[in-house]
PDB file of N, CA, C and O in Angstrom, chain B, residues numbered from 101:
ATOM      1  N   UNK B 101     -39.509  25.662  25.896  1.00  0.00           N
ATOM      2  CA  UNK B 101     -39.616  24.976  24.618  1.00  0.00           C
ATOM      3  C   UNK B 101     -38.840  25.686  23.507  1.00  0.00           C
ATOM      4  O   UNK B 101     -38.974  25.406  22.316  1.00  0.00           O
ATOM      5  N   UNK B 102     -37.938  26.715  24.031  1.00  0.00           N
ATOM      6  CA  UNK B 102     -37.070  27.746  23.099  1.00  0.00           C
ATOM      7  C   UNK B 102     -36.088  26.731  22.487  1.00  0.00           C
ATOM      8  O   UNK B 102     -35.598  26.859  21.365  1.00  0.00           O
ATOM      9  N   UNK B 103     -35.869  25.804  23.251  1.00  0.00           N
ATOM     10  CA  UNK B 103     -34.585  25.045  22.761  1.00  0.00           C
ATOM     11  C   UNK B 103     -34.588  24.019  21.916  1.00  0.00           C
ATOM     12  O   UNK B 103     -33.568  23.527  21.433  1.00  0.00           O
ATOM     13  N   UNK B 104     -36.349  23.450  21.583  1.00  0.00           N
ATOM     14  CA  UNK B 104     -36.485  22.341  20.464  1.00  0.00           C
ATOM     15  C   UNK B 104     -35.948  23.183  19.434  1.00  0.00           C
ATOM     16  O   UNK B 104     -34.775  22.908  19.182  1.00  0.00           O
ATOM     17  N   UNK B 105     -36.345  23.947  18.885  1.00  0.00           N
ATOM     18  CA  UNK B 105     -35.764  24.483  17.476  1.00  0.00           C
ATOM     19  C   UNK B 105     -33.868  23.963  17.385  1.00  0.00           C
ATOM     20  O   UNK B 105     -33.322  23.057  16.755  1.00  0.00           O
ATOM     21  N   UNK B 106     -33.263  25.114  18.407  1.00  0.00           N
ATOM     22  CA  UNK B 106     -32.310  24.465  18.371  1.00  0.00           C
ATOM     23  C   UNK B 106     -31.226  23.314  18.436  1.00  0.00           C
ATOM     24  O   UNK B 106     -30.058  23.190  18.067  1.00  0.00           O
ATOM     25  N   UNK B 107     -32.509  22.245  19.319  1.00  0.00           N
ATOM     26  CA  UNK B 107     -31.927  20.707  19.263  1.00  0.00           C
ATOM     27  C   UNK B 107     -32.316  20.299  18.174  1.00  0.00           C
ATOM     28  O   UNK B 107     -32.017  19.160  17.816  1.00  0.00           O
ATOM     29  N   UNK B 108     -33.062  21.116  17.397  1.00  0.00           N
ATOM     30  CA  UNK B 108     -33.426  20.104  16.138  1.00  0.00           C
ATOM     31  C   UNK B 108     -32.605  20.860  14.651  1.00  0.00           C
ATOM     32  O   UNK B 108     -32.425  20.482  13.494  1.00  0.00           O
ATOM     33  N   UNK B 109     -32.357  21.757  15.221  1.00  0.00           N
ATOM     34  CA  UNK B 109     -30.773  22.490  13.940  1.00  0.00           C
ATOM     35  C   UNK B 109     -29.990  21.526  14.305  1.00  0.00           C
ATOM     36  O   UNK B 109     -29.768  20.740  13.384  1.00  0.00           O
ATOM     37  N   UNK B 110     -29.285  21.178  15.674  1.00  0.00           N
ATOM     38  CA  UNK B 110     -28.528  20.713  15.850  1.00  0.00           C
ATOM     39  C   UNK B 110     -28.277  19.169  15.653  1.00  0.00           C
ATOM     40  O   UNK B 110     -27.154  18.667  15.676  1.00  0.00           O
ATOM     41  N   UNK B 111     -29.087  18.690  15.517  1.00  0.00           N
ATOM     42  CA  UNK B 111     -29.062  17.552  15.097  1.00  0.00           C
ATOM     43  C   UNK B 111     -29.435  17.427  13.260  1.00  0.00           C
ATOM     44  O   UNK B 111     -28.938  16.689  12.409  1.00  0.00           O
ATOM     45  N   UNK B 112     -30.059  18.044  13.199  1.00  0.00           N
ATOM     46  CA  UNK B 112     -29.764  18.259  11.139  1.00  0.00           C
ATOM     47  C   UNK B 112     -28.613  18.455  11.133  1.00  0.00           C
ATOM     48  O   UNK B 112     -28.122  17.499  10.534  1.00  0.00           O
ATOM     49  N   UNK B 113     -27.268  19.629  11.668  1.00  0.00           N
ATOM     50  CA  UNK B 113     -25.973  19.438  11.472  1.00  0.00           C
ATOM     51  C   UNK B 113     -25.004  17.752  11.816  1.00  0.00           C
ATOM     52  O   UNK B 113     -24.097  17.371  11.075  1.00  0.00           O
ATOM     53  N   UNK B 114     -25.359  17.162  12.763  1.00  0.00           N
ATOM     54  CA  UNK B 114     -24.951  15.797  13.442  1.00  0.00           C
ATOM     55  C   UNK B 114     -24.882  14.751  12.085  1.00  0.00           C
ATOM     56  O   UNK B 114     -23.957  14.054  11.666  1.00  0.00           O
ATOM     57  N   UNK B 115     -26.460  14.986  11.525  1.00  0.00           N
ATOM     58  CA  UNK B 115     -26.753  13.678  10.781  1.00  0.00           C
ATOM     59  C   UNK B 115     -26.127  14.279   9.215  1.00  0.00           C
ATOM     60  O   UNK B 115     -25.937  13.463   8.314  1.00  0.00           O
ATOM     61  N   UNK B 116     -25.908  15.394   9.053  1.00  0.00           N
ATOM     62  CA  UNK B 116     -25.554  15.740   7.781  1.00  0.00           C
ATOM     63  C   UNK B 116     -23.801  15.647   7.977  1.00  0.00           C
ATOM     64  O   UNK B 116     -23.343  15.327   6.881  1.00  0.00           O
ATOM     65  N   UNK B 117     -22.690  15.820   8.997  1.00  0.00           N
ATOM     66  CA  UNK B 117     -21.924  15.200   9.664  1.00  0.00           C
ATOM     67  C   UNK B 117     -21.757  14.144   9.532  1.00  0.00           C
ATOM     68  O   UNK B 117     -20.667  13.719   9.147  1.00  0.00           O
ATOM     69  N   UNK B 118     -22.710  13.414   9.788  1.00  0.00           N
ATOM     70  CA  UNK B 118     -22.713  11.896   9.782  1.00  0.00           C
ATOM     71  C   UNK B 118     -22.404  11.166   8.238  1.00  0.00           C
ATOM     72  O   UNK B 118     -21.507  10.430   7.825  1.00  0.00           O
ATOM     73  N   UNK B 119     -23.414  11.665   7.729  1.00  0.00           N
ATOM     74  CA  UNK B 119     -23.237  11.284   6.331  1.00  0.00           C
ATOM     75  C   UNK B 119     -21.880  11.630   5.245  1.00  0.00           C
ATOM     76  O   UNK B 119     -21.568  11.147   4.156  1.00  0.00           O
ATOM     77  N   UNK B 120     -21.437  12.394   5.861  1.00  0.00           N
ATOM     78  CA  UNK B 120     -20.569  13.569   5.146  1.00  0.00           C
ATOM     79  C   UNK B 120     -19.070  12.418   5.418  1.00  0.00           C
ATOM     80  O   UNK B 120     -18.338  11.926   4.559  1.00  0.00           O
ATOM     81  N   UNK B 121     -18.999  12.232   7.285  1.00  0.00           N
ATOM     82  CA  UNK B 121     -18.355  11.273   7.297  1.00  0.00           C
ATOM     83  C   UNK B 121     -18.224   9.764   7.047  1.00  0.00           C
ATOM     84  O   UNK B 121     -17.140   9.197   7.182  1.00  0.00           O
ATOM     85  N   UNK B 122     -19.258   9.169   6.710  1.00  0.00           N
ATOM     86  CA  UNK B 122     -19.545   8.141   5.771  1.00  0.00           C
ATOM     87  C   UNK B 122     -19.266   7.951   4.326  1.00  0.00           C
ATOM     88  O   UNK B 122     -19.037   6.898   3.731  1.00  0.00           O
ATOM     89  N   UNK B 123     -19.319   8.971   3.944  1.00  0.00           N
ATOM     90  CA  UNK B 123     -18.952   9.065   2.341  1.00  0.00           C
ATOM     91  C   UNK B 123     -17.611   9.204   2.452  1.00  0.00           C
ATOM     92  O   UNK B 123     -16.937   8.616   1.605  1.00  0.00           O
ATOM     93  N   UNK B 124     -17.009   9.888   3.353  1.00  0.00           N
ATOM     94  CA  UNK B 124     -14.897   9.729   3.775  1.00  0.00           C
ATOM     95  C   UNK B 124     -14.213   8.680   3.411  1.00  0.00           C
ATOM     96  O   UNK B 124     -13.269   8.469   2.650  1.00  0.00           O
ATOM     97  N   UNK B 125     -15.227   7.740   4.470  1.00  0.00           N
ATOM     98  CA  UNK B 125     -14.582   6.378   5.048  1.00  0.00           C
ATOM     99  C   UNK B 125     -14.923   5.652   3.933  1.00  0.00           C
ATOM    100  O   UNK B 125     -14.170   4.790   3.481  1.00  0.00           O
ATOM    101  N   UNK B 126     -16.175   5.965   3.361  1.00  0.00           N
ATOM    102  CA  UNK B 126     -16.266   5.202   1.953  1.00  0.00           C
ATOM    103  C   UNK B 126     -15.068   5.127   0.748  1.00  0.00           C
ATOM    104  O   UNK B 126     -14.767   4.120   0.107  1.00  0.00           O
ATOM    105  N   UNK B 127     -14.376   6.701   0.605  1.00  0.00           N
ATOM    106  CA  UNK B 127     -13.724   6.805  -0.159  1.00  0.00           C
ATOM    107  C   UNK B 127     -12.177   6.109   0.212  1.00  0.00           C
ATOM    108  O   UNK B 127     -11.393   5.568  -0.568  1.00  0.00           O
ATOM    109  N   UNK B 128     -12.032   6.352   1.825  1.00  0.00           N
ATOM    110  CA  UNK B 128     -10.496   6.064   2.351  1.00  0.00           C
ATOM    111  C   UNK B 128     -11.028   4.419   2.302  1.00  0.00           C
ATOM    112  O   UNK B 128     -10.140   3.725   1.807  1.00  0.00           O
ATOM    113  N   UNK B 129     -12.018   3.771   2.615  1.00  0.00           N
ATOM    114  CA  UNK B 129     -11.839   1.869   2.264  1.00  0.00           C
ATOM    115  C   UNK B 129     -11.496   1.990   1.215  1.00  0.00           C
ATOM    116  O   UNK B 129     -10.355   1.531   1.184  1.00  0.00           O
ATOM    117  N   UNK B 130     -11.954   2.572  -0.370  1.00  0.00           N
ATOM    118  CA  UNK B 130     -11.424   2.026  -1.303  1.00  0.00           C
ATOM    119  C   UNK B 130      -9.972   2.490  -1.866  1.00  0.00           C
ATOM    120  O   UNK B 130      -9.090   1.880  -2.470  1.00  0.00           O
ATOM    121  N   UNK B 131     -10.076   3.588  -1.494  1.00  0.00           N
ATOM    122  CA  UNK B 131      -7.894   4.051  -1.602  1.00  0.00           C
ATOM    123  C   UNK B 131      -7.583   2.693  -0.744  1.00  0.00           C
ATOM    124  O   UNK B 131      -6.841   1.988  -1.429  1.00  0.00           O
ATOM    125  N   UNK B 132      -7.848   2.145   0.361  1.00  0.00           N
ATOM    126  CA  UNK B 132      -7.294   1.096   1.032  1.00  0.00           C
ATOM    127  C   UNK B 132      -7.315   0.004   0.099  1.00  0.00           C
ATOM    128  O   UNK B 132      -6.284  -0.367  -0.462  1.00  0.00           O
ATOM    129  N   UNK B 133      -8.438  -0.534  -0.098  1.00  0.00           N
ATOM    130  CA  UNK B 133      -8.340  -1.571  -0.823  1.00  0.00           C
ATOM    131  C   UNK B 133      -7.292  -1.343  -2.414  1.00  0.00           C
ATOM    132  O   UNK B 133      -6.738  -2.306  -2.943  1.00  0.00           O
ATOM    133  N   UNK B 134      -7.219  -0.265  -2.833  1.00  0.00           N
ATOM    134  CA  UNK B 134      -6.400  -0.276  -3.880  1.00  0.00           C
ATOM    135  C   UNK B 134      -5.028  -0.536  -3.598  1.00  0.00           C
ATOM    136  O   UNK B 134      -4.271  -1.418  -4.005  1.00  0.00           O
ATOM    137  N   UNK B 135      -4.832   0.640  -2.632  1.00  0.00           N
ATOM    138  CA  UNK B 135      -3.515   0.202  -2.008  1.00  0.00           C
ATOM    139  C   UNK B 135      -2.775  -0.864  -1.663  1.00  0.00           C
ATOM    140  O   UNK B 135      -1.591  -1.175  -1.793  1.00  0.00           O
ATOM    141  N   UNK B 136      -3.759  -1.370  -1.182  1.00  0.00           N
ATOM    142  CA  UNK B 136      -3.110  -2.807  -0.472  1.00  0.00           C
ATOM    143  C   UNK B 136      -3.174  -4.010  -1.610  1.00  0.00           C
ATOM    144  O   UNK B 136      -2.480  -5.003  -1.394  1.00  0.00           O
ATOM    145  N   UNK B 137      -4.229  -3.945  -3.187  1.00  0.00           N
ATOM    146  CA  UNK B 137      -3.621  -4.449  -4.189  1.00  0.00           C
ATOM    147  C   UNK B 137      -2.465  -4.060  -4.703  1.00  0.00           C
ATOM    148  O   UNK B 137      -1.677  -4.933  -5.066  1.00  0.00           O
ATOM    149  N   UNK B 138      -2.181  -2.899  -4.819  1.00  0.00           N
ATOM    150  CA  UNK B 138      -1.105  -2.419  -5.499  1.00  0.00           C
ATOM    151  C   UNK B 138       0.339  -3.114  -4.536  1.00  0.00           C
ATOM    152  O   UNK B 138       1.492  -3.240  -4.949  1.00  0.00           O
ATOM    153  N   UNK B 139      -0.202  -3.475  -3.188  1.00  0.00           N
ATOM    154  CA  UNK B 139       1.391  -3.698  -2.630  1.00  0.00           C
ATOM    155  C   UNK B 139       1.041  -5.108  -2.833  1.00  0.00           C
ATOM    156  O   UNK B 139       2.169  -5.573  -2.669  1.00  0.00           O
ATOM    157  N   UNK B 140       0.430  -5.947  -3.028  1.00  0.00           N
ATOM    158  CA  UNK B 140      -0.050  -7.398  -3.088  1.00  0.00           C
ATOM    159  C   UNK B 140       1.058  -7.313  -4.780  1.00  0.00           C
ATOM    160  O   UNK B 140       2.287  -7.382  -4.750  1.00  0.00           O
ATOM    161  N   UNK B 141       0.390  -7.187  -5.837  1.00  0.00           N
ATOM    162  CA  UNK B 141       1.099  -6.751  -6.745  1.00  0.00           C
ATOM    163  C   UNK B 141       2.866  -6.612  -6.858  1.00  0.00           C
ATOM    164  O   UNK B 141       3.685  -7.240  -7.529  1.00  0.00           O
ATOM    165  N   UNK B 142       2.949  -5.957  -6.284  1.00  0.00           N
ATOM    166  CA  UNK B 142       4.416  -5.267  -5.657  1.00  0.00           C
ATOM    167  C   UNK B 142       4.876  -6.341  -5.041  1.00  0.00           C
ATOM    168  O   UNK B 142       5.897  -6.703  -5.624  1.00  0.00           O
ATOM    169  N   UNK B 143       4.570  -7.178  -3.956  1.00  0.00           N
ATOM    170  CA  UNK B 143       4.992  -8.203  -3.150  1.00  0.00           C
ATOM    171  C   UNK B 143       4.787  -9.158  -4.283  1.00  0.00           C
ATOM    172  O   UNK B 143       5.486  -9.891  -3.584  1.00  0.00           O
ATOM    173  N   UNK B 144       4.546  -9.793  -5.231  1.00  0.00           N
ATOM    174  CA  UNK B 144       4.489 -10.574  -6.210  1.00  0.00           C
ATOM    175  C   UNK B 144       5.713 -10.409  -7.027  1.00  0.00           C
ATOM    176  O   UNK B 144       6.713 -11.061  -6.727  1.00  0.00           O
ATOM    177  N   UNK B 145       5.721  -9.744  -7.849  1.00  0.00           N
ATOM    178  CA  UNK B 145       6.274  -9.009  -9.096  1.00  0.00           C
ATOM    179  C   UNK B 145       7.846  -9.117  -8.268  1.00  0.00           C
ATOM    180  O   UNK B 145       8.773  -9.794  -8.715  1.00  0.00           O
ATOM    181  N   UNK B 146       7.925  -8.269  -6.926  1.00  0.00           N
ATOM    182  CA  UNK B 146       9.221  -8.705  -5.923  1.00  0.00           C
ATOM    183  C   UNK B 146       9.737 -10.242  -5.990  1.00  0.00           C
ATOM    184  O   UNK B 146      10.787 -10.601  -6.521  1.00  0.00           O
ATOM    185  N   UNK B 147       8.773 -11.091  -5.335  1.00  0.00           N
ATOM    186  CA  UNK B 147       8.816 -12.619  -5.179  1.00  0.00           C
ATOM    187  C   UNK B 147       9.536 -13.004  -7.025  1.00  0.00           C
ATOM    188  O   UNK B 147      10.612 -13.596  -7.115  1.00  0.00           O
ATOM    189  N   UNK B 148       8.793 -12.587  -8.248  1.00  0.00           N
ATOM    190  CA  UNK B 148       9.466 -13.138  -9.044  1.00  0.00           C
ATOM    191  C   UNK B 148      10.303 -12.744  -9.383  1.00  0.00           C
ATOM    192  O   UNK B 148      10.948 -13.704  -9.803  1.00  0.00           O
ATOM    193  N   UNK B 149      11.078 -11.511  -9.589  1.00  0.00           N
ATOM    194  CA  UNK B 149      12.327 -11.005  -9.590  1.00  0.00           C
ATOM    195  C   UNK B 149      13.527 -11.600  -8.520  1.00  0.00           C
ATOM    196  O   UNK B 149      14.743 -11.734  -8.659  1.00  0.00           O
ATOM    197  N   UNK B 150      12.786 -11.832  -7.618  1.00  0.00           N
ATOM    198  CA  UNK B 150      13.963 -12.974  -6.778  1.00  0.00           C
ATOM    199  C   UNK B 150      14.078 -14.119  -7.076  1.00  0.00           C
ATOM    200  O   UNK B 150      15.103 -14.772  -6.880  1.00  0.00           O
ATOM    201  N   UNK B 151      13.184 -14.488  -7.528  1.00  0.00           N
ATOM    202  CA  UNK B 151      13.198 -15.675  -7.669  1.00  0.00           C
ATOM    203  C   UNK B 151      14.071 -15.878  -9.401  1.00  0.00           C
ATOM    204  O   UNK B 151      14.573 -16.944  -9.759  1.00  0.00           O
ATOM    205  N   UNK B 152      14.065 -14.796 -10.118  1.00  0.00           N
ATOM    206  CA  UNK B 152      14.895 -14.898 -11.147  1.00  0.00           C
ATOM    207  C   UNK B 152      16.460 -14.922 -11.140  1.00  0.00           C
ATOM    208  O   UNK B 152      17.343 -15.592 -11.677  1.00  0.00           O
ATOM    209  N   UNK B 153      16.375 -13.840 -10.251  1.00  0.00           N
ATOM    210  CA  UNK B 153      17.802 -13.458  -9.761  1.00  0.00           C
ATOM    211  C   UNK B 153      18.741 -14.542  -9.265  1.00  0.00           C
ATOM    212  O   UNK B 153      19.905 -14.679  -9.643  1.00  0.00           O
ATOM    213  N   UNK B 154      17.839 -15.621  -7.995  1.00  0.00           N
ATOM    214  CA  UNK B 154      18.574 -16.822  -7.468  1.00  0.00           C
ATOM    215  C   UNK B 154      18.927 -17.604  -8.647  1.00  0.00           C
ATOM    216  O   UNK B 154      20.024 -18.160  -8.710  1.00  0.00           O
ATOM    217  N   UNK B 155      17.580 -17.729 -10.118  1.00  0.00           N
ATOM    218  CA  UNK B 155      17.733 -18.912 -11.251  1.00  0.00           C
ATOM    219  C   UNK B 155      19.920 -18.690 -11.503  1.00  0.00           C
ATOM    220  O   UNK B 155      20.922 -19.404 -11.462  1.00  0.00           O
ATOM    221  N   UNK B 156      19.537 -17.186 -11.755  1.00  0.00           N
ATOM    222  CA  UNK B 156      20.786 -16.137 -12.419  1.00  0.00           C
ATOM    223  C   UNK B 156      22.245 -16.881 -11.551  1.00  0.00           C
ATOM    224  O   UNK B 156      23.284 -17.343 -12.022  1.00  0.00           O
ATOM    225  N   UNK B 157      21.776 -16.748 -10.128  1.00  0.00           N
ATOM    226  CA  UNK B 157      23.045 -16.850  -9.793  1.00  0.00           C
ATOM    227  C   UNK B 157      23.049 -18.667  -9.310  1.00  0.00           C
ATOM    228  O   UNK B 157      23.863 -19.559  -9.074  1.00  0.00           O
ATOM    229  N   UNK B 158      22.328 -18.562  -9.336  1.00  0.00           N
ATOM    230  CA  UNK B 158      22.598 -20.815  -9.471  1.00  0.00           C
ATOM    231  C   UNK B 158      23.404 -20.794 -10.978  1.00  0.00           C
ATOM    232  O   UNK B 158      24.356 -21.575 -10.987  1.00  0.00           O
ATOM    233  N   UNK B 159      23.265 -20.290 -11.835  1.00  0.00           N
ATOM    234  CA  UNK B 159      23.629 -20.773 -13.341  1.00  0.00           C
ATOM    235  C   UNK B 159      24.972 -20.269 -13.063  1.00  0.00           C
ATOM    236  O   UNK B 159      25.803 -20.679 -13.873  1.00  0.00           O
ATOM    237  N   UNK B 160      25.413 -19.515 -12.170  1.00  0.00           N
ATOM    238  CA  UNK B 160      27.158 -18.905 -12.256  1.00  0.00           C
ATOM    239  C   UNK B 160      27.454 -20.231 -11.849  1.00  0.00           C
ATOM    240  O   UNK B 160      26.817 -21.082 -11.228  1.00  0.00           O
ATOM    241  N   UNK B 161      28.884 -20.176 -12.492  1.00  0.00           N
ATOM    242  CA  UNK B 161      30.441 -20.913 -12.228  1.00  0.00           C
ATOM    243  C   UNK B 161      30.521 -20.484 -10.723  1.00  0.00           C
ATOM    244  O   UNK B 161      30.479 -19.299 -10.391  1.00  0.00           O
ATOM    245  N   UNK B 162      30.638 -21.524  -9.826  1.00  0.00           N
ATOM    246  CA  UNK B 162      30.864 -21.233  -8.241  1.00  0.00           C
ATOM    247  C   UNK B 162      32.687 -20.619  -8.790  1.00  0.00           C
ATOM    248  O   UNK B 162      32.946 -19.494  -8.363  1.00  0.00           O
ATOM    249  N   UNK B 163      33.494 -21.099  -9.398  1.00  0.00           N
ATOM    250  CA  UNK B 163      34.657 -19.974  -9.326  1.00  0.00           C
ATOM    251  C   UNK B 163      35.195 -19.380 -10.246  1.00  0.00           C
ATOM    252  O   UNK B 163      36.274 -19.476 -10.831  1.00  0.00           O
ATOM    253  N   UNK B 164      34.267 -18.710 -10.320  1.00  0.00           N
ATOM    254  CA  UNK B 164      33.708 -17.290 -10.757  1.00  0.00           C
ATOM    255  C   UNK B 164      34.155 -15.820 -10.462  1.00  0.00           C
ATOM    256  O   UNK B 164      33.158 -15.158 -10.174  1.00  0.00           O
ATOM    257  N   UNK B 165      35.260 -15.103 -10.434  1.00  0.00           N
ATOM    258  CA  UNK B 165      35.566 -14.320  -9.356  1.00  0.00           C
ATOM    259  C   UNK B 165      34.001 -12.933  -9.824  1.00  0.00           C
ATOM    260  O   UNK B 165      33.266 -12.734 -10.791  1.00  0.00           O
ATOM    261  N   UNK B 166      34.148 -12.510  -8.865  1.00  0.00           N
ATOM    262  CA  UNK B 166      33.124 -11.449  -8.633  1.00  0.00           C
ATOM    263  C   UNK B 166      34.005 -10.223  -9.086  1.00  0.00           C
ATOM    264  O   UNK B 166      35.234 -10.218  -9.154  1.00  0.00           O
ATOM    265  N   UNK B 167      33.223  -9.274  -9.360  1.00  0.00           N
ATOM    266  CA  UNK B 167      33.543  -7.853 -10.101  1.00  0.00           C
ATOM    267  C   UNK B 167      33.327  -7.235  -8.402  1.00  0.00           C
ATOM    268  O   UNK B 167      32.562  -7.292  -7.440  1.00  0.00           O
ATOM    269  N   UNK B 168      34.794  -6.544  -8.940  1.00  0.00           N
ATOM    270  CA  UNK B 168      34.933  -5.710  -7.687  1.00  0.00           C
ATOM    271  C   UNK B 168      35.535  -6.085  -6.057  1.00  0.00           C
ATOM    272  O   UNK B 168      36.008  -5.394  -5.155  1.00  0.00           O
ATOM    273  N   UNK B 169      35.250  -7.504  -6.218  1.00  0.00           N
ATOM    274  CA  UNK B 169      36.229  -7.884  -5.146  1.00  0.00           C
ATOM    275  C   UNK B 169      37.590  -7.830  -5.115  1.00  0.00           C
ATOM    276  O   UNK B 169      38.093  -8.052  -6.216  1.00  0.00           O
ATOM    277  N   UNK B 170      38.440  -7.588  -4.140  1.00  0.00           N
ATOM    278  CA  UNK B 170      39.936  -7.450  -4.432  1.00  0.00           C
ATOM    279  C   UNK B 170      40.590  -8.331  -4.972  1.00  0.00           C
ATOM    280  O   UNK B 170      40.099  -9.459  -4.919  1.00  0.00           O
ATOM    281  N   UNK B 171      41.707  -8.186  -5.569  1.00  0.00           N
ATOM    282  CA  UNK B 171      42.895  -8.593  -5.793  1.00  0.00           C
ATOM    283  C   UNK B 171      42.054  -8.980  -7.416  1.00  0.00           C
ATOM    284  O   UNK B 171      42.999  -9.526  -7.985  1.00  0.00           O
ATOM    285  N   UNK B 172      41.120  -9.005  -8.231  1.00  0.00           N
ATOM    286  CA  UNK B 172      40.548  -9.238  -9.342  1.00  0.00           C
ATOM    287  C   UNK B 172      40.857  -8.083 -10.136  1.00  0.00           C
ATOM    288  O   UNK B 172      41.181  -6.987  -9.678  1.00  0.00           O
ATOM    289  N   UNK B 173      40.730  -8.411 -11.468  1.00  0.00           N
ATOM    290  CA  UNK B 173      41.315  -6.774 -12.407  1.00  0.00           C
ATOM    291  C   UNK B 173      40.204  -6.398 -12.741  1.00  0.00           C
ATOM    292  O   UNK B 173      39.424  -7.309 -13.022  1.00  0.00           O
ATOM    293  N   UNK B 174      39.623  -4.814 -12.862  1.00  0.00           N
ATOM    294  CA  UNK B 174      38.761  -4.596 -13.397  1.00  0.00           C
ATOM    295  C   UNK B 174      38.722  -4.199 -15.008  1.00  0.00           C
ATOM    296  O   UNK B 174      37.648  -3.956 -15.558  1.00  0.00           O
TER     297      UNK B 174
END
């Protein structure tokens, strides 16, 4: 019966473990959930900047020469 004591330390370390890693995963879901607003966000804010950019280049003169292509003067 020498060894209840020590199955029962050992399991106060397990469950205090336990908890310890619960409060982790608590903290890493919500870095997750932030994260993954922040790229939701990011994937938005992206979407309308393209979507400005296409307005931009629909409004060019189709002949138009481009900056930097050859035989054009800079």
């Amino acid at each position: 019966m020498s060894r209840l004591p020590e199955l029962a330390e050992r399991i106060d370390r397990l469950v205090l473990r336990h908890e310890e890693l619960a409060r982790t995963n608590a903290l890493l879901t919500q870095q997750l959930q932030s994260v993954l607003a922040e790229r939701d966000n990011l994937r938005s804010r992206l979407a309308a900047a393209r979507a400005r950019v296409e307005i931009l280049l629909d409004r060019l003169p189709a002949d138009a020469p481009s900056a930097g292509q050859p035989g054009t003067a800079e």
